[in-house]
N, C-alpha and C positions, 0 to 999 in steps of 0.2 A: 456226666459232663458231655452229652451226646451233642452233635452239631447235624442239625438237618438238611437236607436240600430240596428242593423246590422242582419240579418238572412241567410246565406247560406246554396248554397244545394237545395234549390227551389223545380231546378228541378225533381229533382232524389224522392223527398218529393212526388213530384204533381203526380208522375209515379207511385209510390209506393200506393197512396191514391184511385188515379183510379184503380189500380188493385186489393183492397186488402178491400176496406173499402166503404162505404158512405157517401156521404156529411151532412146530415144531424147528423153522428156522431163525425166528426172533426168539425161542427158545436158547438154541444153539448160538445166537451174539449175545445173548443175558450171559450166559454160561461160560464162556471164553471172555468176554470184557469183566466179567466179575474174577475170573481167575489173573488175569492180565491185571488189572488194579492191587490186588493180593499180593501180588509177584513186587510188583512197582514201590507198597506202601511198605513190604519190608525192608526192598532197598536201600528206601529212604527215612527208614527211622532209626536214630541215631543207635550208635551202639555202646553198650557200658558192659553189660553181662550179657547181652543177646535176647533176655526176657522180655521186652516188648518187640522185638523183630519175630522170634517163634511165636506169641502169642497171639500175633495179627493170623484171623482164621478167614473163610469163607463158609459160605451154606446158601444155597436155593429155595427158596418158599413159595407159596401160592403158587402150585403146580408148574414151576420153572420160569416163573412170569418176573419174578423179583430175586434178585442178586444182591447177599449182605455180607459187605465185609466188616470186620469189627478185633480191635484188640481186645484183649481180655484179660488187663491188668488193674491195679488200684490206684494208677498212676497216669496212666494214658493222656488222661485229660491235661494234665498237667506239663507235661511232656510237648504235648500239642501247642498250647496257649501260655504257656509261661504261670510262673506268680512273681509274688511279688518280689522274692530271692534269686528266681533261675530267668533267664530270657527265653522266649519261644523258641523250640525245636522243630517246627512243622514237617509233617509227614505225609498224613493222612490228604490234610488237605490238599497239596500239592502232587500229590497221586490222582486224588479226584478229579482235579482241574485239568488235567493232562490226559488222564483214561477217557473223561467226560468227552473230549472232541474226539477220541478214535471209536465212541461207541457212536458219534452221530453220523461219523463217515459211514459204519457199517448198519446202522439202520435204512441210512440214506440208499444205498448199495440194494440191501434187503425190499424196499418197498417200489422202489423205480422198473 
């Protein structure tokens, strides 16, 4: 019950990054903005037993280039988006949308 996001611009991003900055510092805002989303999605998911607030983890992939946060229940989805019983809880999302602008700040920051 995964929900994706979309990132455009890429390019123009990768141009700007080789010109202007280091990997190891777009590194280092992947690594902090993914921990900072983590922090944020636990906050905000609701709480009953605490099992989907402890189960929200993080992890780094493709050589620090990608930051994945993700719970890791059998329920999450549902939790997220409602059925047709329970009304949405949103969490994840609303973490997203909120960390999503303080990583552009610091991109912004990083390439200038």
């Amino acid at each position: 019950m995964g929900r994706g996001f979309t990132i455009t611009g890429t390019k123009v991003l990768n141009k700007k990054l080789r010109e202007n900055t280091s990997l190891s510092d777009l590194k280092s805002v992947i690594r902090m903005n993914t921990a900072e989303l983590t922090r944020e999605a636990q906050y905000e998911a609701p709480v009953d037993t605490s099992t989907l607030e402890r189960s929200i983890n993080m992890h780094i992939e493709d050589g620090g280039m990608t930051g994945v946060v993700e719970p890791n229940t059998d329920y999450e989805g549902y939790v997220e988006f409602g059925t047709r019983y329970a009304a949405a809880q949103p969490y994840l999302g609303p973490a997203f949308k909120k960390q999503s602008k303080q990583f552009k700040k610091d991109l912004d920051r990083i390439v200038r």
